[in-house]
C-alpha positions as CSV (number, residue, x, y, z in Angstrom):
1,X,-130.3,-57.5,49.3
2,X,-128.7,-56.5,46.0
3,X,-129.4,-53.8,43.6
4,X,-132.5,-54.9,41.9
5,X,-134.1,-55.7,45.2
6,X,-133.2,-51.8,46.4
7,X,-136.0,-49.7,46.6
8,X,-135.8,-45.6,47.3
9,X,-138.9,-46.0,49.3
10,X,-136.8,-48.1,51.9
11,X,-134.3,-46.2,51.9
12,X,-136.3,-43.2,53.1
13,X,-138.4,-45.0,56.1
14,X,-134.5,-46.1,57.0
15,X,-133.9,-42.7,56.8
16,X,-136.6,-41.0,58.1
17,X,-137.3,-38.5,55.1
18,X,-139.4,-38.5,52.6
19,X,-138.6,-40.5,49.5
20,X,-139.3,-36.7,47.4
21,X,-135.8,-35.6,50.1
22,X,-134.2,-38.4,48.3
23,X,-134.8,-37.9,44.8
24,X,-134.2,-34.3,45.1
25,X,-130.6,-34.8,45.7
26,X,-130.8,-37.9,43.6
27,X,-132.7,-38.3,41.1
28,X,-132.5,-42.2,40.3
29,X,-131.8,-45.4,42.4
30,X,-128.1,-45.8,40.6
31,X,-127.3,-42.0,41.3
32,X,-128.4,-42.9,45.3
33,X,-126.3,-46.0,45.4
34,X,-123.3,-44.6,43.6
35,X,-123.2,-41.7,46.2
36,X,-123.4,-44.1,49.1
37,X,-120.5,-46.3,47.6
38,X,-118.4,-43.2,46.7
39,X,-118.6,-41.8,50.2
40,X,-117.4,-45.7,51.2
41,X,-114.6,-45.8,49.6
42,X,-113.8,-42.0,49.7
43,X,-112.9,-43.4,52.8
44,X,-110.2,-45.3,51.6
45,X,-107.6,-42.6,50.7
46,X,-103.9,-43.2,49.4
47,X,-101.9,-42.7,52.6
48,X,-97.9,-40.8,52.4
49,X,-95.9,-42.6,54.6
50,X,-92.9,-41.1,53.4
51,X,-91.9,-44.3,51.3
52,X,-93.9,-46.0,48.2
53,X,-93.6,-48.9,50.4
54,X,-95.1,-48.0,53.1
55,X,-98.1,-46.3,51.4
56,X,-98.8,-49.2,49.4
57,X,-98.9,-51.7,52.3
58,X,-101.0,-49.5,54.3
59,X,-103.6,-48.7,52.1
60,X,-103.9,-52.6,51.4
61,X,-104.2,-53.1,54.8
62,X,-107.0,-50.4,54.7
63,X,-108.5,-51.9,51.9
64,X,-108.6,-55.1,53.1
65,X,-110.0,-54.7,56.1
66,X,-112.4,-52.8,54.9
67,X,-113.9,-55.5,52.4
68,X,-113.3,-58.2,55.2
69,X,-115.7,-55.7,57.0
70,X,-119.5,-56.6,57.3
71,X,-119.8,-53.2,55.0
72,X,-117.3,-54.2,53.0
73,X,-118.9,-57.8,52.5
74,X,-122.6,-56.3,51.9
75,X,-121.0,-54.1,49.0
76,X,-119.5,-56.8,47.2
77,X,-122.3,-59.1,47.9
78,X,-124.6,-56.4,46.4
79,X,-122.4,-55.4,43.2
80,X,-120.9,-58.4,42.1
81,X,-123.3,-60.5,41.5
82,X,-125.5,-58.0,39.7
83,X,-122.6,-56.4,37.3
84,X,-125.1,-57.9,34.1
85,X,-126.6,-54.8,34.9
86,X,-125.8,-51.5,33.5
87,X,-127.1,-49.5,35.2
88,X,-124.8,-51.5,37.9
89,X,-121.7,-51.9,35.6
90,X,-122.2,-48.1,35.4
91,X,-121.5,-47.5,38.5
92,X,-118.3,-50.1,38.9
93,X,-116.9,-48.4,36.1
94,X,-117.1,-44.9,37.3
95,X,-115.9,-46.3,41.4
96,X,-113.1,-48.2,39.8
97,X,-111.9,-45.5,37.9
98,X,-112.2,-42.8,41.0
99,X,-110.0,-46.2,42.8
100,X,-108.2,-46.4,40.4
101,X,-107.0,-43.0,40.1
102,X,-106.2,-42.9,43.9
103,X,-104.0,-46.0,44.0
104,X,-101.9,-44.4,41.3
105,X,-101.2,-41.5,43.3
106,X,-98.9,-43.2,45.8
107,X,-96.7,-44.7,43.0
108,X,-96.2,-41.3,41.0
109,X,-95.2,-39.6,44.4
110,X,-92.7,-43.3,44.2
111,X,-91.6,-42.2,40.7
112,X,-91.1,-38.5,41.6
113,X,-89.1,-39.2,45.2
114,X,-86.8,-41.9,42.9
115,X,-88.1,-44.7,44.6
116,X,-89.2,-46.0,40.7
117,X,-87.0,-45.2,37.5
118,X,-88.8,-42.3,35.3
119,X,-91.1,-43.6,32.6
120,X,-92.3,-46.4,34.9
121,X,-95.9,-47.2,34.3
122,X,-98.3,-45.8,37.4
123,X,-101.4,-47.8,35.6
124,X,-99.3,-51.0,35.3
125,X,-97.9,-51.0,39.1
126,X,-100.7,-50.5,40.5
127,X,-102.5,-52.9,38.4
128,X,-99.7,-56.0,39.6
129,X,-100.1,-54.6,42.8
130,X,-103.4,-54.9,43.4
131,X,-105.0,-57.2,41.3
132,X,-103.2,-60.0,43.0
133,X,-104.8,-59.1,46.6
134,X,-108.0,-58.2,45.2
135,X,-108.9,-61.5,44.1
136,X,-107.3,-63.1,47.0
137,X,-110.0,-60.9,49.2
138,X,-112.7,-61.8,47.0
139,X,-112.2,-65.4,46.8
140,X,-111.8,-66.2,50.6
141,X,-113.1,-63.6,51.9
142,X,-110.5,-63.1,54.4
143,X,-108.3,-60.1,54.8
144,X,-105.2,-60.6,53.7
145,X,-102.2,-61.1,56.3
146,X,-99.1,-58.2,56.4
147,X,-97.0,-60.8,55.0
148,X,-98.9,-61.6,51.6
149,X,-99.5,-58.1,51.4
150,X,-95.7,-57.1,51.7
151,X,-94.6,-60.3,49.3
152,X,-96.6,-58.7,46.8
153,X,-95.7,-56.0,47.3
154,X,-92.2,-56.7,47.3
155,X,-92.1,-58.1,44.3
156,X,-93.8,-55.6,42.2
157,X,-91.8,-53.0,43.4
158,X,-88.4,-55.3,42.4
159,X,-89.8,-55.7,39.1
160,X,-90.4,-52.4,38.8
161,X,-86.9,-50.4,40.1
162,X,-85.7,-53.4,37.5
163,X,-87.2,-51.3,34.8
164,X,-90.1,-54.1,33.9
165,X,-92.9,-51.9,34.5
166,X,-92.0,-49.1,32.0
167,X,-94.7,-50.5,29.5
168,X,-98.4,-48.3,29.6
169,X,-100.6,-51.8,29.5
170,X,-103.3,-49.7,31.4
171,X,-106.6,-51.5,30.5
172,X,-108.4,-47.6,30.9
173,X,-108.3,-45.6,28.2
174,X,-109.0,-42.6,29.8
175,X,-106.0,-42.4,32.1
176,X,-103.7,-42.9,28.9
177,X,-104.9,-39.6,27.5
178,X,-103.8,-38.1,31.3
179,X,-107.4,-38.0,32.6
């Protein structure tokens, strides 16, 4: 089932409620499914360890076991193919940057422990970090293994104590101006 094929009335026989319970709370289909895939990857918080390392191969573990996952797998299922939608792309957007902002956190806490030289690029690591094992995940559908993750990982973080990820390439806008 993807995101045309959704329908509120379903979701409330699922549920039990009336569909008027559902749109009270929300008030369109895309504000429904964007609440059910932020509470899915709320889920999915950056860890502390204690080391930039560590955080960043356990929240890929995390993550990828979590879209290896049969819940995982129905999400991406649902929203890829559909992303000519706006209404879908919408609601990417908005995930990716909530995601997005998350997956920094671990490698400022990096920056501010001295793990990474200052004026290292948060946006940029975590964009060679996990852009590599996100479309490993999506294109075999497998979780990925503790020892791709930590290569990846491994090198990034080289390049980056090496002073190579001191550039702002971020592709958002909106964490450029701090937001």
């Amino acid at each position: 089932m993807g995101y045309a094929a959704l329908r509120v009335e379903e979701v409330a026989v699922r549920s039990g409620v009336n569909k008027t319970t559902i749109y009270r709370r929300w008030p369109t289909k895309s504000a429904l499914v964007a609440a059910a895939l932020r509470q899915i990857t709320e889920e999915q918080a950056a860890p502390d360890t204690g080391t930039l390392r560590g955080d960043l191969l356990e929240h890929i573990q995390s993550m990828s076991a979590w879209a290896s996952s049969p819940v995982g797998r129905g999400v991406l299922r649902m929203m890829l193919p559909e992303r000519v939608d706006q209404e879908v792309e919408e609601i990417a957007r908005n995930l990716r940057m909530e995601n997005y902002a998350r997956r920094m956190e671990p490698i400022r806490r990096g920056i501010a422990r001295g793990e990474l030289p200052e004026g290292t690029s948060a946006e940029l690591v975590v964009e060679l970090v996990y852009s590599p094992i996100v479309t490993y995940i999506m294109l075999t559908n497998e979780p990925l293994t503790e020892e791709h993750a930590a290569a990846i990982v491994d090198v990034v973080l080289a390049g980056a104590r090496a002073g190579a990820a001191s550039r702002d390439l971020s592709i958002y806008p909106r964490d450029k101006e701090g937001g």
